[in-house]
N, C-alpha and C positions, 0 to 999 in steps of 0.2 A: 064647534061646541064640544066641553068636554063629555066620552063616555062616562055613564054612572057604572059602568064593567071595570072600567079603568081601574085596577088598585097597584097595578107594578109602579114601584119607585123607579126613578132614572137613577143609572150609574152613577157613582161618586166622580167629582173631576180630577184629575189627576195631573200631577206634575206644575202647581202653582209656585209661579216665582213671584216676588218682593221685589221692588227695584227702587231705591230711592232717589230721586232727582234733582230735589233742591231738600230745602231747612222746611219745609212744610209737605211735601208733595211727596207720597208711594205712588209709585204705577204698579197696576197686581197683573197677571195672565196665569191661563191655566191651559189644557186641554179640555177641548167639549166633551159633555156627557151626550152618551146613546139612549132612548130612551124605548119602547116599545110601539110607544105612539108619537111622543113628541117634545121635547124638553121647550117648556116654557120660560124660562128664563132661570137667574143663579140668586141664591143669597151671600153677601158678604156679610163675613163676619169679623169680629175683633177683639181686642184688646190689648193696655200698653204694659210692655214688656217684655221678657226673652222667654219666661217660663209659663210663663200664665196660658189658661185655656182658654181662645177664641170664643166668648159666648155670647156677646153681644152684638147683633144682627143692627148693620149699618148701612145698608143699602139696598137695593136690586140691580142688576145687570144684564139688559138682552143676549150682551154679547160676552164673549171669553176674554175680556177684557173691562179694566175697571181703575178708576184714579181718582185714588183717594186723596184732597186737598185739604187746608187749612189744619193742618198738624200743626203741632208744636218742632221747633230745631232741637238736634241734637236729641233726640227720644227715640226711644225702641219702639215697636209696634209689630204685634204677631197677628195674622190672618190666618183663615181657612175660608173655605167657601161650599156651597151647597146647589144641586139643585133640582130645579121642581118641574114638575109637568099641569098639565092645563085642570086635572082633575083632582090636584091640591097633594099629588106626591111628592114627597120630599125624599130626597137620596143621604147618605150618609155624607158627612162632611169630607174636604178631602186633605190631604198632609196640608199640615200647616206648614207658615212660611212666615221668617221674621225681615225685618230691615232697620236699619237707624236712620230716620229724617239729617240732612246734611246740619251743622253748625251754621247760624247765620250768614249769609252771605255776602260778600262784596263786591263793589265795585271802584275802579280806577279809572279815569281818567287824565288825558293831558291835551287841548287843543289848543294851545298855546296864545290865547288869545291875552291875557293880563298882562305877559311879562316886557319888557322894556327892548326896542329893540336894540340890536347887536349887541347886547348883554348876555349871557349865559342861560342856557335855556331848560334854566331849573327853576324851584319854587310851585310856587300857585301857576296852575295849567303849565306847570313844564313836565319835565324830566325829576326824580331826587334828586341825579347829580348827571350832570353833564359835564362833557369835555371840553377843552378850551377852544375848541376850534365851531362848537356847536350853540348856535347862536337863534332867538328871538330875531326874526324876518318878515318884510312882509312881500318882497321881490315874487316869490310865486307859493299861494295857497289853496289845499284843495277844499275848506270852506271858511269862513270868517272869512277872518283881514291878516291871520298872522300864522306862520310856520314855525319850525326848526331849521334853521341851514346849517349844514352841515360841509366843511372845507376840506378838504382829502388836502393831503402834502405828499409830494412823493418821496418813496423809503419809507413811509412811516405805517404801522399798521394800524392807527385810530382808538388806540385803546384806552391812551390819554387824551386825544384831542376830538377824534372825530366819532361822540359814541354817547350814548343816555343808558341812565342806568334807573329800576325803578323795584323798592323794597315793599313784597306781598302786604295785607293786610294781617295776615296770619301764614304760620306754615301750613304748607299743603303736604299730603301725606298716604298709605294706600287709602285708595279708593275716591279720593278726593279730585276734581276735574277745575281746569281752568280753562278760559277762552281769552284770546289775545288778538286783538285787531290794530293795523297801523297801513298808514298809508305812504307810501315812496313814491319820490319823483327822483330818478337819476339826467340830473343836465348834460347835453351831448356838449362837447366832444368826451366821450364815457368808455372805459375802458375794463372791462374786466379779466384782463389779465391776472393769474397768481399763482401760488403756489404750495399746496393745491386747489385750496378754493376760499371763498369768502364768507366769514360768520355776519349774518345779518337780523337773525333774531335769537333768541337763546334763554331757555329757564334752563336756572341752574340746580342739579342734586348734590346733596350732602346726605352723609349718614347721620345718624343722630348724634355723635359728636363736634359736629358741624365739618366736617372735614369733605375737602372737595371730589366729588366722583366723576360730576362730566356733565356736559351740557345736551338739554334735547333742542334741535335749532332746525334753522331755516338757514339755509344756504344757495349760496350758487358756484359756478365750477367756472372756468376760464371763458365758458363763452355764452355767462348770463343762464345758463342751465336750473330754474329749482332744483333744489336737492333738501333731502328730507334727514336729517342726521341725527342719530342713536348714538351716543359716545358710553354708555351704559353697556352695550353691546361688546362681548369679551369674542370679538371675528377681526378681522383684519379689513375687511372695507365695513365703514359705517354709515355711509352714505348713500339714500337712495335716489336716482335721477326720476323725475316728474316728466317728462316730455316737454313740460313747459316753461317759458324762458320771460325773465322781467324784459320790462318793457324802458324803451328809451325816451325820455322827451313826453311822460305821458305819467297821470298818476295812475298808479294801480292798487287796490286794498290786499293787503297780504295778510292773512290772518291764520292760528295754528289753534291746535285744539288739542291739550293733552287730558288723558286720565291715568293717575300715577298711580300703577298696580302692579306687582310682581306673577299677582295669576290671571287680570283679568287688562290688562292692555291696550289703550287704544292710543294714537299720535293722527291726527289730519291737520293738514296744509290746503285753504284755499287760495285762489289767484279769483278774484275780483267777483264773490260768489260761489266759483264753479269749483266743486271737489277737486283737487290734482292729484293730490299722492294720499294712501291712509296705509297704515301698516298697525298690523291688530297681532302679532308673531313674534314680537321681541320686548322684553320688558320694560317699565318707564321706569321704577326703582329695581335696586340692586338688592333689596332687603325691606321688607313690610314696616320697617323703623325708619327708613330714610324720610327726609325733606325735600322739599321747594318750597323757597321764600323771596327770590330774586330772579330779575330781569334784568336782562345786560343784550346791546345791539350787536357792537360792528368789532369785529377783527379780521385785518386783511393778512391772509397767511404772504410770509413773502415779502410782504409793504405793496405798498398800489404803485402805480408803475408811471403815475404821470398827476401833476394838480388836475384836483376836479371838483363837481357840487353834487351835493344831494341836499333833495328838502326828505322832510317827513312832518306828518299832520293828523291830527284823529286817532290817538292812541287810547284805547279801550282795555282794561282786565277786567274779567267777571270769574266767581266762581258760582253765578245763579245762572241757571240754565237760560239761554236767551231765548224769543220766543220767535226766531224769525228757521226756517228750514230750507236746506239745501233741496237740490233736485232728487236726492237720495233719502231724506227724509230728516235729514241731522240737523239737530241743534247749532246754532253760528250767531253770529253776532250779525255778520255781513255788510255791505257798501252802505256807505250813508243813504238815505231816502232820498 
């Protein structure tokens, strides 16, 4: 029960961030207020825009956290917050905090179930554009009835023949996040030999004159090694080893996770759910103006060293936050159900 002695307000909270997540969705946090007696919960406050004063009280919150849903995309939205104790004190507000709800979101997919077999494994549920060698199958799929095969030649590095290629729905840009999911089956007898290692997934950056800067990818090294690759990176090795190594004879979901920022960075690569590699230390764009608007699979450095098969199945792009979490707590798309 509250005292009627009670008249100390609780401290103001301090240090509230804005975090936008999708085209509808802020997530707010702040630090907890102290309070004499006991802080009973926070008010959130609001209003839309960059300048405006937060005055319209929008919610309650027990806790130093708070997620604000059904926005509008692409809108500003400035907060603060307040809070109270049990005998109706109210603290002063605390720094306000603004963010932009993301631009409507998208989604891609390709399970290749429509297209015709041994025809080219583009179109509806394909690929944009696929290589000649990359073909509508139904020899082995990891669901429906139909994959991509994919024909390795040896000497050749796949760039015309063994490889899918698939253009964003919009450019992506600072601060903007995509999630990319696909599934591999590499058929033994499998060799990854090269020289020095194999491009196997890949968004590509351009600056704002479209000019090519380099790819973030998914790799592997001569003996099936993940590797996690920054070509944006001005260092002499770009590539980081994962401990963990694709698999033979077996599908596995590969899936990567960029947020393209020059100050605020992230890159993760899972292997079948499980976090492998994240690198939060080197940047995704080279300048706050660059792009990504493409995906591109396979370059074998070197040429591949011997005829061989790959399927690939269940290719996925989002840029709305998915709702399934890693062991670590992260957003993913993750393995089929």
């Amino acid at each position: 029960m509250a005292s009627q002695d009670d008249t100390e307000a609780p401290q103001a909270p301090t240090n509230l961030v804005a975090d936008a997540v999708s085209s509808s969705q802020i997530n707010l946090s702040w630090t907890a207020s102290s309070d004499n007696v006991a802080v009973s919960g926070y008010k959130i406050w609001r209003c839309q825009g960059t300048t405006c004063t937060p005055s319209t009280q929008i919610a309650t919150s027990s806790s130093n956290f708070y997620v604000d849903s059904g926005l509008s995309a692409n809108t500003n939205y400035t907060y603060a917050v307040s809070a109270y104790d049990a005998a109706g004190n109210n603290s002063n507000k605390s720094n306000v905090a603004t963010a932009t709800t993301k631009t409507n979101g998208w989604l891609i997919s390709a399970d290749f179930e429509k297209g015709t077999l041994d025809q080219r494994a583009w179109g509806v549920s394909g690929f944009g554009w696929a290589g000649t060698n990359t073909l509508y199958s139904n020899e082995l799929v990891n669901t429906g009835s139909k994959s991509a095969k994919m024909q390795w030649v040896k000497g050749t590095t796949g760039i015309e023949q063994t490889n899918g290629e698939i253009t964003f729905s919009s450019n992506l840009t600072e601060g903007d996040e995509i999630w990319i999911r696909l599934y591999y089956y590499f058929k033994s007898p499998w060799s990854w030999s090269c020289s020095p290692v194999v491009k196997i997934l890949r968004a590509q950056v351009k600056n704002s004159n479209g000019s090519h800067l380099g790819y973030l990818s998914v790799m592997s090294d001569s003996r099936g090694q993940i590797l996690l690759s920054n070509e944006l990176i001005n260092e002499v090795n770009t590539e980081f080893p994962s401990g963990y190594y694709f698999d033979i004879d077996k599908w596995q979901c590969i899936e990567m996770y960029i947020k393209f920022s020059t100050t605020n960075p992230i890159f993760r690569i899972w292997k079948d759910g499980i976090l492998i590699k994240e690198d939060t230390l080197h940047r995704t764009l080279t300048n706050s103006s660059d792009i990504s608007n493409f995906l591109t699979l396979h370059y074998w450095n070197g040429g591949v060293t011997q005829d061989q098969i790959e399927f690939v199945d269940d290719l996925v792009l989002t840029t709305e936050r998915p709702s399934k979490k890693d062991a670590q707590g992260n957003s993913m798309i993750g393995p089929v159900d």
